[in-house]
PATIVEX-275228 format. One record per residue: x, y, z of N, C-alpha, C in turn. Coordinates in steps of 0.1 Angstrom, whole numbers, plus 5000, padded with zeros to 4 digits. Layout:
! residues N
XYZXYZXYZ/...
This chain:
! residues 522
500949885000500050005000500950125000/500750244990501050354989500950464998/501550505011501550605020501450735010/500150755013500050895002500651065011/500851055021501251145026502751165026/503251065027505051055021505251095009/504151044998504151094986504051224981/502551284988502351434988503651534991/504451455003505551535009506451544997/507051414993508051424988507851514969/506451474966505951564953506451754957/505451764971505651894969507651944974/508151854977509551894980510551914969/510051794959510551844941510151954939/509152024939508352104938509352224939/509452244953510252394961511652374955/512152254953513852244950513552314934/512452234928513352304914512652444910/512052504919512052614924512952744928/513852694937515252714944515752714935/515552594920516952554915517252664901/516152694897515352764888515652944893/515452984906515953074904517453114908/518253034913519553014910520453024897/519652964884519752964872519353074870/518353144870518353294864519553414868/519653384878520953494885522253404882/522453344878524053284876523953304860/525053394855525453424840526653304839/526153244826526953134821527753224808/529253154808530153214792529953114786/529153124772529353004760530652994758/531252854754531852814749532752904739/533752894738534352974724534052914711/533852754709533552674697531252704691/530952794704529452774703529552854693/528152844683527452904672527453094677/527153104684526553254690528153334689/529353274691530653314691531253314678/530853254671531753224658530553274646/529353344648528353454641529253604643/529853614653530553764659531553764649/531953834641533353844630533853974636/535053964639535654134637535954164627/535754294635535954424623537454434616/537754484605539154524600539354624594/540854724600540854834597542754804591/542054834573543954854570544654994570/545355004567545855144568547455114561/546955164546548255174536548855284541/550055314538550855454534551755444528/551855494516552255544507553655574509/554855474506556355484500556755524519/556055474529556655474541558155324541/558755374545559855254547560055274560/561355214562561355204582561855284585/561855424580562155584591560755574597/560555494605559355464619560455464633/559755504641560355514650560555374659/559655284660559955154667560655074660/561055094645561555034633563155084635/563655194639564855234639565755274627/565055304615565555314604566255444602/565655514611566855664614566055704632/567255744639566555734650566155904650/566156004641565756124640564256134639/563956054633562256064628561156034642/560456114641559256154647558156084644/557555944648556255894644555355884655/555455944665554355904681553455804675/552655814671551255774667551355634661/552255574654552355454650553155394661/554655464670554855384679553955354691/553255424692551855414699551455264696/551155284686549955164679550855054684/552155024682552954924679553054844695/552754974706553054884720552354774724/551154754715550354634714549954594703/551154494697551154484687552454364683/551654324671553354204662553854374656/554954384654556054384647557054334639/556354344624557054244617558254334610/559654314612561054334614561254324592/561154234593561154204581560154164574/559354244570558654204555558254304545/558654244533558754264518557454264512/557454364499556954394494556754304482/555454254473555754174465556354224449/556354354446556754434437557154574445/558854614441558854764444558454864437/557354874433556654964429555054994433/554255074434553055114436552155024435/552355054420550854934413551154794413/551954744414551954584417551854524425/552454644438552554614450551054554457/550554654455548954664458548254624453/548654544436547854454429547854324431/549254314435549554184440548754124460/548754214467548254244479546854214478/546454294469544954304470544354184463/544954104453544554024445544853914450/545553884457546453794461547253674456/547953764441548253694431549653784432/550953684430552353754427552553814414/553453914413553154004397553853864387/554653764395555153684386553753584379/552753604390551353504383550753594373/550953724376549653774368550153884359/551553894359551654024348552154164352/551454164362551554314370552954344366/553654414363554854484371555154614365/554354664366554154834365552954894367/553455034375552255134372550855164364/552155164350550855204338550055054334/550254934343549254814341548054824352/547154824341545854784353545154614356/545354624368545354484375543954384369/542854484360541654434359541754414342/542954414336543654334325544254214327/544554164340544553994339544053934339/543653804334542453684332542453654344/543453664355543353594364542353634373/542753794373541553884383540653914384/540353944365539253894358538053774367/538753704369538153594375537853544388/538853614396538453594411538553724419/537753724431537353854444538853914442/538754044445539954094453539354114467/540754134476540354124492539354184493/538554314489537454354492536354304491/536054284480535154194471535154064477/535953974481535853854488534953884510/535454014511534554044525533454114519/533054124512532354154506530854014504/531453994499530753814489530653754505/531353774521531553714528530853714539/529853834538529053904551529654044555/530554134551530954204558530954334546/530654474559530754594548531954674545/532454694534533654714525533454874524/534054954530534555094529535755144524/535655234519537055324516537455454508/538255554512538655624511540455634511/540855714497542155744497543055654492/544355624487544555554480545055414482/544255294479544455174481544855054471/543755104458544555074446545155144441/546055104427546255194420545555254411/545355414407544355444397545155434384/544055424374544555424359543055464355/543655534342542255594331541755504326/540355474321539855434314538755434308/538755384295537255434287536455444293/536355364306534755434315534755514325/536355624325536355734335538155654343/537755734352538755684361538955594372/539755474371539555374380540155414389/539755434403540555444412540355284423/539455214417539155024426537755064434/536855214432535955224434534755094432/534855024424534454914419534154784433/535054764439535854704449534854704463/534754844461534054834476532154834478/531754844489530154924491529955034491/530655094503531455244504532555264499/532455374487533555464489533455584482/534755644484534755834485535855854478/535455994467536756024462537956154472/538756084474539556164479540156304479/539656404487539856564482540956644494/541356744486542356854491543656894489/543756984494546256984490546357084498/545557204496546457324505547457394502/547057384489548957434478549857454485/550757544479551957524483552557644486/554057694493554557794492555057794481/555057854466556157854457557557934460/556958024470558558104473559658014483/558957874485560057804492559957614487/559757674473559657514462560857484455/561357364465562757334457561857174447/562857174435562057064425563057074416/564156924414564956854404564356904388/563056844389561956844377562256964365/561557034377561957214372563057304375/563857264381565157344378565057424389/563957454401563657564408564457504425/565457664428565957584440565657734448/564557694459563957784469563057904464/562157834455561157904447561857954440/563657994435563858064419564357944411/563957964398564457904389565757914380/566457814378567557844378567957744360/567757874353567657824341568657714331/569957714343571357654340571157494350/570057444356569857364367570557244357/571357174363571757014361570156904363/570256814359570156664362568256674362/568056804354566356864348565756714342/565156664344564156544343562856494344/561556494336560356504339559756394343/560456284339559756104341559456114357/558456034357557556004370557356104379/556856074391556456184400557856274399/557456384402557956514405558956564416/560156574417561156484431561256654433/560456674445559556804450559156814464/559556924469558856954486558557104488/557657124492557457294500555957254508/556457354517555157354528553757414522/552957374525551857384523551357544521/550857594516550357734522549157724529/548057644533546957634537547457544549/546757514561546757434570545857294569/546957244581546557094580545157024574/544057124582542657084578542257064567/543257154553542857174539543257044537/544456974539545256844531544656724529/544956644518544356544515544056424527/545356384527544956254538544456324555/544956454558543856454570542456464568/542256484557540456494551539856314553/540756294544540456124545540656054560/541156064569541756034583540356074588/540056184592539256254593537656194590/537456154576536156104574536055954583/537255864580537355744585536555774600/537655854609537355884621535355924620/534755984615533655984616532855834610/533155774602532755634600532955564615/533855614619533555524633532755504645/531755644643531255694652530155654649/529655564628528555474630528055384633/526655304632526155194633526855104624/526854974626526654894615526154794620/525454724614524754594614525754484606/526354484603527254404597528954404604/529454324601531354374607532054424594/532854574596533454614583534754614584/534954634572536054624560536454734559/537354804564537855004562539454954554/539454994546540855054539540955214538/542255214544542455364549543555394538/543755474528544855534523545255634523/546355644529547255774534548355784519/548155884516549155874506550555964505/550856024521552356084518552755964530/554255944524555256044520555156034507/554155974498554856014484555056114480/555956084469556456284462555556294452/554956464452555756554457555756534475/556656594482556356594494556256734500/554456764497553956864497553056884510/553656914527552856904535553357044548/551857034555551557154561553557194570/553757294568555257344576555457304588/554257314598555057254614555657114614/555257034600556256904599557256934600/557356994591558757074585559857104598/559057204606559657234618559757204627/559357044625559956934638561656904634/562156924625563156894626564457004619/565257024625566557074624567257064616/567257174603568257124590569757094593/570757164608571657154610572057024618/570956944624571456864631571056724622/570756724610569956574604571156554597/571256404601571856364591571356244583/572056264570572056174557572056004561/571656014547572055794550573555764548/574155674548575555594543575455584529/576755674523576555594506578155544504/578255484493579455504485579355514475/580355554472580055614455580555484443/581655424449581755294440580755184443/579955254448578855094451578455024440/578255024429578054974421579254884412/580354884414581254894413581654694406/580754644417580854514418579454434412/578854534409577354474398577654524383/577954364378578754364366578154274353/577654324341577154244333578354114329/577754004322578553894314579453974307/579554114299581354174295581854274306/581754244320581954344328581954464334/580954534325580854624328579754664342/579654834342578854834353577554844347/576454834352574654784349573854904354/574654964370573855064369574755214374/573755324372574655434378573855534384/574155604394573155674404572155784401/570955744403570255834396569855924401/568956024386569656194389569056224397/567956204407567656274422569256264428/569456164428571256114442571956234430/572356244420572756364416572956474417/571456494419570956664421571256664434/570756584441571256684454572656624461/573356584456574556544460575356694456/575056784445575656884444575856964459/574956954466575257044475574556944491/575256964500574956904515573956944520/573657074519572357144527571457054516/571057074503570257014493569756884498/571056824500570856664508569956674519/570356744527569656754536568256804542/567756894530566456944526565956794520/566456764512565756624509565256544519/566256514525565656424538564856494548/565356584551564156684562562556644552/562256644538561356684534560556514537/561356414534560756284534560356264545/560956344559560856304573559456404579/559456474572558356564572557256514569/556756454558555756394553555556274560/556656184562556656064570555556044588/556056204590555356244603553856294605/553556394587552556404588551556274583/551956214581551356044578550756044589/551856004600551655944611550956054618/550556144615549456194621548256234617/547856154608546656104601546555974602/547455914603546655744604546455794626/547355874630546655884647545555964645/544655994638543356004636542755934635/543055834631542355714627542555614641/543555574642543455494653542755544669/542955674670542655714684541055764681/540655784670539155724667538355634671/539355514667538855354670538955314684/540455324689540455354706539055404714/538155544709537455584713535655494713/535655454702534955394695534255254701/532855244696532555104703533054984694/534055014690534454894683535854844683/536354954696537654934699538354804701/537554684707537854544713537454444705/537254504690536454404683537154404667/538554474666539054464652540554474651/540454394639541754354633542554504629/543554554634544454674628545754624623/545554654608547254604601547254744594/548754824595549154914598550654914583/550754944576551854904566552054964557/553054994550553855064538553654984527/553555014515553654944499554754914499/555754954500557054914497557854994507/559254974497560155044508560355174500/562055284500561955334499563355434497/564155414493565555514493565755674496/566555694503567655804503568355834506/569355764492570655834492571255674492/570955624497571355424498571555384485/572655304478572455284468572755364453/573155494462573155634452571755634446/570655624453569455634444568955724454/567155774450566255804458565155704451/564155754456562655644454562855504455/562155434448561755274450562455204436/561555124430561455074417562854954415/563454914428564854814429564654724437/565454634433565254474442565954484453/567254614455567654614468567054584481/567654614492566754614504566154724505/566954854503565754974510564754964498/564154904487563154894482562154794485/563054684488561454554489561154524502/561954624516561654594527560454724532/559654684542558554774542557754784559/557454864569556654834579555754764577/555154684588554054604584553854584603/552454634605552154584619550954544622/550354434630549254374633549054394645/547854464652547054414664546154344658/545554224668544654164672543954254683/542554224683541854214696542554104710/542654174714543254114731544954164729/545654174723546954184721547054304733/547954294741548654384753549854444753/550854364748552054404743552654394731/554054454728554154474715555554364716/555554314704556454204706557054184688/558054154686558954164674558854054670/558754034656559053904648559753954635/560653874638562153894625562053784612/560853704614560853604605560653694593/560653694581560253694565558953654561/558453784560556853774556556453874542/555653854540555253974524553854004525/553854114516552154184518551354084508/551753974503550853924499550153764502/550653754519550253704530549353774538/548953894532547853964543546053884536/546053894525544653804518544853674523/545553544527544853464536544853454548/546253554557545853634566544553644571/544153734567542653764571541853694567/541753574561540753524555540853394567/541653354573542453304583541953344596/542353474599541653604612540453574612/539553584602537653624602536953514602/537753384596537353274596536253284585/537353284571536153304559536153174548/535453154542535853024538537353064531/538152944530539452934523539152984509/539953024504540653054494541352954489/542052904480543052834479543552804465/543452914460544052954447545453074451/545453134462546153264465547553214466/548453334461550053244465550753264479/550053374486550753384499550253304510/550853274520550653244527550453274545/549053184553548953284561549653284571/549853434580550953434587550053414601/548853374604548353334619549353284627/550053234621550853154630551753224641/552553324630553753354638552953514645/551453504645551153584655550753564669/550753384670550553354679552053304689/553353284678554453234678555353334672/555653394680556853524664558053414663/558353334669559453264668559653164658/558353114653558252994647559453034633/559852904633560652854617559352944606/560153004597559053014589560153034574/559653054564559753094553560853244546/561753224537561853324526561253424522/561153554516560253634509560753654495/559653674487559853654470559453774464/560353854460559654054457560154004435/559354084430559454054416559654204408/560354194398560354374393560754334376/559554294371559654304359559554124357/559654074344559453954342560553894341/561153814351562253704352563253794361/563153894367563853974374563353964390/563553864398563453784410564853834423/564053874438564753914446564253794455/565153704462564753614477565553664483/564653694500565553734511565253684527/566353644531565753564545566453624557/566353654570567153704575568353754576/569453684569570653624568571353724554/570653674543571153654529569753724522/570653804508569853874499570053814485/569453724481569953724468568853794454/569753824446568653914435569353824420/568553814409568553754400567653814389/568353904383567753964373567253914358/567553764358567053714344567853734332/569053824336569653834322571353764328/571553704337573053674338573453764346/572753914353573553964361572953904377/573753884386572853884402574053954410/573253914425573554004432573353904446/574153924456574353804464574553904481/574253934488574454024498574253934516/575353914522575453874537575053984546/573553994550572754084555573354114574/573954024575574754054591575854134590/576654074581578054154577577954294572/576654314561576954384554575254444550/574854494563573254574559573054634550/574154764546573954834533573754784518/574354644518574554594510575254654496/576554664505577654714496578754654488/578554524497579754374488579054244483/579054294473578254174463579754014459/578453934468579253824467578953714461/577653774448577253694436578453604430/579553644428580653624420582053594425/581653534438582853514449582853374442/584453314443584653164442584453074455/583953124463583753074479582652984472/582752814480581952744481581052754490/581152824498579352804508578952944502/579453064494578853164490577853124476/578753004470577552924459576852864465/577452754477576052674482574452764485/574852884491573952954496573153004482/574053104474573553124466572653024453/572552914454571852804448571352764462/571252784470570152764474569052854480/569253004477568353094475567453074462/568353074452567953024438566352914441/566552804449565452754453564052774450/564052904459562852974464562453084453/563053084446562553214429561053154427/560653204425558853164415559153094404/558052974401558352914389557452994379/556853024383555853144373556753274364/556453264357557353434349556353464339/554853484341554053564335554653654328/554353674308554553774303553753914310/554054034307553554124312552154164303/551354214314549954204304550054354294/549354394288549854534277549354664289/550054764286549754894296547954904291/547954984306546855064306546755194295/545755174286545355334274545155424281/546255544280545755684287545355754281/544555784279543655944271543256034277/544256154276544256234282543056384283/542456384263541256394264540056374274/540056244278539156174289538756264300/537756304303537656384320537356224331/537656294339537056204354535356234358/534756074355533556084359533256104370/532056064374531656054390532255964400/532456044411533255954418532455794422/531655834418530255694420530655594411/531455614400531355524387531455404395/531255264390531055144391531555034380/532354944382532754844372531554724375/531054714365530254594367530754424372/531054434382531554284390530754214397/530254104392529354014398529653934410/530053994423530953894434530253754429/529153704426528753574428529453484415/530153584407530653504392531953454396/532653554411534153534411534653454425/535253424419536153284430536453304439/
């Protein structure tokens, strides 16, 4: 027989327990799992931030300990520091064609300026990084320069195409002409000087004077500037910001108090020699190259030199105080704990190294370049010296956001050594023209121009890379050298035909649109 009153007891005592137990569960907050659905729906945000012909006159970089960057070494105290990494073309447009496409110029042609990246079959055919966060859940903004532009029958490409958002980039703030020195034009301290040596009009304009307008007129603080208000919006989605800052490139045309952070009497120059070339020697011996006419022009005179460099260091500063617009935005921002910041230069950059100025060489001050990553949670800043390239940032991130693979891209992603700066890792492979291949690893620089001449450089002994030991009879200087050889690209894409400039042509609306179907491309 069933004691119904034990029963009633014990019913109503389940009763009160799961009662008790019930509101215990409402007041105790549980953390899902990191592998749960609700965590891996959350994507962070990504904020890149190009600049334009920056090399490592950065201040955590040490590339000249004169230079002035607060705002990036800021950024860097929580942060990888990558020591070494290259550029996949020393030049503009390949660099960033290659970057953004995530194809090497030896796959697809690229290796110039006047080429537009959306004349390969290859690109033709698959996302570029935008277009792939794009196609992936995520909103794609941008302002300032990230591709390269080129003319075209349907107006002006600037990769507007590419994004959801984007803006044409405005401002300058002219200049003083009564204090415009310029190779180009022959003009030294706003006069012209009708007898000027080493007068040359090809490519940008090798040019500096301060601004006559203030900071607020100039281009990249405009752009810095808007970014910073994009941050202050909603989004319903996680975005995509590409930020381009575009000085230091020349001209190096920016507001004076740059200018007057630094001391024309106390700066000093880079290291040159003048027979440096001396030992880069074709199959009949001779020499291949000889210093070009910027290292000319202002080699005439010391102070000149020195205006040169004040002027790169100047621009270099007001960079970095536009992308600290940008960062201390995000700092502010509710989205401070939730995005990916990579921080980086297109290439590298000369003056006076090499008897050159600008880019466009497989040396080191050309294919080497800043490159910095925060993560969300990162606390400190920590150095990795391994060998990486910017055209490891597209699986990178694709790696970061957790987007489907890719697996057509040639770089490779660097997740690793952000969790490990130490790990063994890989060579870098920079390309400058077709069959003209640079490998560099810590240690050793080798360059291989395709026609019989190379170039072999011991990066401990010899940073400047002034003793070419391509042509040494030393047996571990061949072992090495064949085994850099190794790592060259089997690819040597002919180059695709230039971009048609028609100069007739005006610039459409900044709205124009290339018709790209993300769902047609890979």
């Amino acid at each position: 027989m069933i004691n119904i009153n034990t029963t009633v007891f014990k019913f109503i005592t389940l009763i009160i327990s799961l009662h008790v137990l019930s509101g215990i569960i409402n007041n105790v907050s549980f953390k899902l799992p990191s592998s749960s659905h609700k965590e891996n729906s959350s994507k962070p945000n990504v904020i890149l931030i190009a600049i334009d012909d920056l090399n490592d006159w950065v201040g955590v970089y040490g590339g000249n300990p004169q230079i002035k960057t607060p705002n990036i070494d800021r950024f860097a105290e929580k942060a990888v520091v990558f020591r070494n990494a290259s550029c996949p073309g020393p030049v503009c447009g390949p660099s960033r064609s290659a970057l953004l496409s995530g194809f090497m110029p030896s796959t697809t042609g690229i290796y110039s300026n006047s080429q537009n990246m959306l004349d390969s079959e290859l690109i033709q055919q698959n996302a570029t990084l935008p277009e792939y966060f794009s196609k992936n859940g995520y909103l794609t903004i941008s302002k300032g320069k990230i591709f390269h532009k080129h003319t075209t029958k349907n107006g002006m490409d600037h990769g507007q195409w590419a994004f959801d958002i984007w803006e044409q980039e405005m401002g300058s703030g002219g200049i003083m002409q009564e204090k415009l020195f310029s190779r180009n034009k022959g003009i030294f301290n706003g006069k012209i000087n009708p007898n000027a040596k080493f007068k040359d009009k090809r490519g940008s304009e090798f040019a500096w004077a301060p601004t006559r307008q203030g900071i607020e007129k100039t281009k990249d603080y405009l752009t810095a500037k808007w970014f910073a208000d994009k941050l202050d919006d909603d989004y319903t989605k996680p975005f995509f910001m590409a930020v381009g800052l575009s000085k230091p490139h020349l001209p190096w045309y920016v507001p004076k108090e740059f200018f007057e952070m630094y001391k024309l009497d106390t700066l000093d120059i880079p290291e040159y020699r003048l027979d440096d070339y001396d030992d880069i020697l074709d199959k009949n011996g001779e020499k291949v190259f000889e210093p070009s006419a910027d290292f000319k022009w202002v080699l005439q005179d010391e102070e000149l030199f020195k205006r040169a460099v004040r002027a790169y260091m100047a621009s270099s500063s007001y960079a970095d105080h536009c992308a600290g617009i940008v960062l201390d935005a995000l700092e502010k921002s509710k989205y401070a704990e939730n995005t990916i910041v990579i921080l980086f230069g297109d290439h590298g950059w000369h003056l006076g190294e090499k008897l050159r100025f600008r880019k466009a060489a497989l040396w080191r001050e050309s294919t080497q370049l800043p490159l910095i990553i925060r993560l969300p949670g990162m606390k400190q800043r920590q150095f990795c010296n391994r060998n990486v390239n910017l055209i490891d940032l597209f699986p990178t991130l694709i790696d970061l956001c957790d987007l489907p693979e890719k697996n057509n891209l040639d770089g490779r992603s660097i997740k690793p050594l952000l969790k490990d700066v130490d790990l063994d890792w890989y060579p870098a492979l920079t390309c400058s023209g077709q069959g003209s291949q640079s490998v560099i690893t810590e240690d050793w620089h080798y360059i291989n121009y395709g026609n019989g001449v190379e170039e072999l450089y011991n990066l401990k002994d010899d940073p400047m890379e002034w003793i070419n030991l391509a042509n040494s009879d030393s047996k571990e200087n061949l072992r090495i050298k064949n085994h850099m050889k190794s790592y060259m690209s089997e690819n040597d894409a002919g180059p695709v035909p230039k971009s048609v400039k028609d100069k007739s042509m005006k610039q459409t609306d900044q709205t124009i649109k290339l018709k790209r179907k993300l769902e047609h491309l890979k």
